[in-house]
C-alpha positions, 0 to 999 in steps of 0.5 A: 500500500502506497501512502500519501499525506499532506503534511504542515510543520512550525520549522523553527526547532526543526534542522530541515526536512531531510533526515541527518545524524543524531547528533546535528539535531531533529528534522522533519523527516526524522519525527515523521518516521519516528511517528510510522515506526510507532503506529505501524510497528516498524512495517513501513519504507523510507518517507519521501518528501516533495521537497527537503526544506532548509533548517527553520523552514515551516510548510503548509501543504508539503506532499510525503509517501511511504510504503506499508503493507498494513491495510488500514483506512486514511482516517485511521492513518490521520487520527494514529500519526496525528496522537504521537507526533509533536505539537509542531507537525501536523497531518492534514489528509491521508490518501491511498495512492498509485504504487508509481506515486512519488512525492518527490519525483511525481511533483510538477511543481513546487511554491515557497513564500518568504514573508517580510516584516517591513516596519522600523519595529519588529514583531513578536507575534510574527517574528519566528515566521518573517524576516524584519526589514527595517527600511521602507521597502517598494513592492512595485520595484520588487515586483520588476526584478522578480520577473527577470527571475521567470522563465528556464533559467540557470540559478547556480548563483542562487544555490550552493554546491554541489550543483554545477551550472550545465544548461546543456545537462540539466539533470538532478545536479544541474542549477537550471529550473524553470520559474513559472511564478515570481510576485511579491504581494503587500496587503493594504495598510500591511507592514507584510510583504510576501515574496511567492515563487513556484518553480519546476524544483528550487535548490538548496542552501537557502534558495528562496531566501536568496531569491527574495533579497534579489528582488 
């Protein structure tokens, strides 16, 4: 049985998604195999995710898959997962995919949004999700630089190794995505900004990150 949830998180304590030595600290993946091995008694493969966000990264509508030969239905599976995983990381839905679905490889498309707290005094209320901007900042010049950013570009300068920048091979290594959607968006009357991009895949190291202080 192929498994698909979607899955939302508070990042902050988190090292990241992917699953690392003990001893660099808890990730997402970690908490959420930790989680099936309880209520599956160890009966499950490997959990793949859509994406491997960075340390401090939160998520809203993040797609993960296992495999498991347990036969249970998808509210079973929500309401058991949901009992013993931490505060900090939600199950929103269960379904019961394709043996070929994968969260990762089957993803067409991936979104991220970066939130600016743009005002000369900082927030507590929005402080562990939104970086502080003390100057005034302008959206619609914002807004011109990101679409610069559309399109099948090479983003070697936005990402770290060990991605090397080949358009001529643009393979799981390679820095080449392709930006369906760059804008950042000021509420009215709103000390937020949000930058949101969606792309065929972004890179690691801080991608986003780097995109939104671009524009």
């Amino acid at each position: 049985m192929n498994i698909a949830c979607g899955i939302e998180y508070d990042g902050t304590d988190f090292r990241g998604f992917q699953r690392q030595a003990e001893s660099h600290g808890p990730t997402v993946q970690g908490a959420l195999e930790s989680a099936i091995a309880r209520v599956s008694d160890g009966a499950f493969s490997v959990v793949n995710g859509a994406g491997r966000t960075d340390a401090g990264v939160h998520a809203s509508g993040q797609v993960i898959t296992f495999s498991t030969h347990l036969q249970r239905e998808p509210a079973v599976w929500l309401r058991a997962l949901n009992a013993v995983l931490p505060s900090t990381v939600v199950v929103r839905w269960v379904r019961v995919v394709p043996e070929r679905f994968h969260a990762r490889f089957s993803a067409i498309r991936r979104s991220y949004r970066y939130t600016i707290w743009n005002d000369i005094a900082p927030t507590a209320l929005h402080a562990r999700y939104s970086y502080h901007c003390f100057k005034a900042l302008d959206v619609d010049l914002m807004n011109q630089a990101c679409q610069a950013l559309v399109g099948r570009k090479d983003f070697g300068a936005f990402g770290h190794s060990p991605y090397v920048s080949n358009p001529l091979r643009p393979g799981p290594h390679s820095c080449v995505r392709t930006m369906l959607e760059a804008r950042c968006v000021r509420p009215e009357a709103n000390e937020l900004i949000y930058c949101d991009f969606t792309a065929d895949a972004f890179l690691t190291g801080r991608f986003v990150e780097w995109l939104a202080r671009y524009c």
